[in-house]
Phi, psi and omega in degrees: 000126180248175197219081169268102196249138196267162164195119169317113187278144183268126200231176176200146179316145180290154185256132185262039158263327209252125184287182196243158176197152178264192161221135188219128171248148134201217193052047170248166218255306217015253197087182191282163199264009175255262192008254171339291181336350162292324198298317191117342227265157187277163195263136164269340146353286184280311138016286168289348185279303194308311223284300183310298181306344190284328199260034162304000173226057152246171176267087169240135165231144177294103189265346208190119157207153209201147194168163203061179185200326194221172193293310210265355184246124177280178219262124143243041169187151183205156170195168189212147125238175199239179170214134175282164102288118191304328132329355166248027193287308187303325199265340160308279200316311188292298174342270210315330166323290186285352162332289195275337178267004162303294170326302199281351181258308211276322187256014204301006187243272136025276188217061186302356175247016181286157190252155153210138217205116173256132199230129185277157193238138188259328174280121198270157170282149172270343162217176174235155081038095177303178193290318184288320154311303184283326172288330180262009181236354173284289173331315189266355176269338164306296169297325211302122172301141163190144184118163161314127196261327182203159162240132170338113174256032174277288170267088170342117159062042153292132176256126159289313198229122182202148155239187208207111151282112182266295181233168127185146190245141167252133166217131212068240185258016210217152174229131169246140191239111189244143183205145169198122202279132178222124159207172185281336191247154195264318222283317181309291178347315192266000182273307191274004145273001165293320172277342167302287176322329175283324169291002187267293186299330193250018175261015209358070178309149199268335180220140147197126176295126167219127146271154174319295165098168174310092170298146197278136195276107188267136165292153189230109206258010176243026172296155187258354168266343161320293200273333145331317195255337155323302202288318181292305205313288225290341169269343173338281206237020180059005205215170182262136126280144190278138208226104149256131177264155199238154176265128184172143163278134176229147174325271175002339198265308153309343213237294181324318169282309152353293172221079174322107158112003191266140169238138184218164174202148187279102189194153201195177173277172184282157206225165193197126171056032174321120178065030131231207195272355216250012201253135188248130170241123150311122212250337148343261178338329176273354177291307193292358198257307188279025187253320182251015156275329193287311168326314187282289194327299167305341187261301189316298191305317190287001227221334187290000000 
């Protein structure tokens, strides 16, 4: 389910005392935002959100922020620019120095290679973000729920229910704030958009979009289609299969809502990093996929 929110940027003339510089996260690990989302790892979203609240007391204005890239992936980069005084570039630098080695100690298992960086820029913006505007938009990326909300209690180290601040963007006059809520239970689904939506709400977003989303899939660990493609893996391939359930939106879910009572069951090739830069299929693994889709089809026909 996704969760989106808008907001009219509030704006005031650039201070031609103060140069333009970027603030830049990257090197983070990001990955899928179901999968992965287990893992801890960090959001550069909030990161640059944490880095901005850290320079509250110097005189910075936002002119540009802008992070994440995709709905279903967490954010491994973010960036803003400020406009500075140059005389406050050193004592900037240094914050965000100690900033970032707070971090890499606080992520050193996660995401031991993220950077946070400050950089001058030569061409300046034409407005900036007011005070009141840019605080309240720090603010609401602080709170902003994310991360694993519950875990299954059904299933041992399942995450159930989790969201994911996903992007923002600017276009035009407006900055969007994309998010997006997963769980196995429709009703945790609909809770924890409630709480994105209220952050929204009480940051007074000028729109907000909540999409349908994925309907959620319970695993069914007596299915008869299930216990099919076991008995085909095992003359298949001579091994037991590992039979998981994963936090992700699957077509199943859908398919599910539909036809109520319909069994299915899910498997594909392997897959590695999925919705980053690191992501990979074992080309092995699709010969085994398409050997045990012919297999389950032929046992499912012969069976009729």
């Amino acid at each position: 389910m996704d969760t989106l929110g808008e907001f009219n940027i509030q704006k005031e003339i650039v201070n031609s005392g103060h140069l333009p510089y970027e603030l830049v996260v990257t090197g983070l690990k990001g990955g899928h935002s179901g999968l992965d989302i287990i893992t801890g790892r960090a959001n550069a979203i909030k990161l640059l959100a944490r880095t901005l609240s850290k320079l509250n007391k110097v005189d910075y204005k936002i002119a540009k922020i802008d992070g994440g890239s995709l709905r279903n992936a967490i954010p491994r980069e973010a960036d803003a620019v400020l406009m500075l005084n140059q005389k406050d570039e050193k004592t900037v630098t240094e914050i965000i120095s100690s900033f970032e080695t707070e971090l890499l100690n606080e992520y050193k298992v996660s995401d031991g290679g993220l950077s946070i960086k400050l950089k001058k820029l030569s061409g300046a913006p034409t407005f900036t973000f007011t005070k009141k505007f840019a605080d309240n938009l720090i603010e609401l990326l602080l709170v902003m729920p994310h991360g694993v909300i519950a875990m299954s209690q059904d299933i041992e180290g399942l995450v159930e229910t989790s969201t994911n601040l996903a992007t923002v963007k600017m276009k035009d006059d407006t900055i969007l704030i994309g998010t997006s809520q997963r769980s196995s239970i429709e009703s945790a689904k609909l809770f924890i958009n409630s709480s994105v939506t209220a952050a929204f709400k009480l940051a007074s977003a000028d729109k907000i979009n909540v999409g349908d989303g994925y309907p959620g899939w319970k695993p069914n660990m007596d299915s008869n289609i299930l216990k099919t493609s076991k008995e085909v893996f095992v003359k298949l391939f001579n091994k037991q299969p590992e039979i998981k359930a994963i936090h992700a939106g699957l077509e199943c879910g859908i398919l599910g809502d539909k036809y109520p009572g319909l069994d299915m069951v899910s498997f594909g090739p392997t897959i590695e990093g999925a919705h980053s830069p690191d992501e990979k299929v074992n080309v092995k693994t699709v010969e085994k996929f398409y050997d045990l889709l012919k297999g389950i089809l032929k046992n499912v026909a012969e069976s009729k």
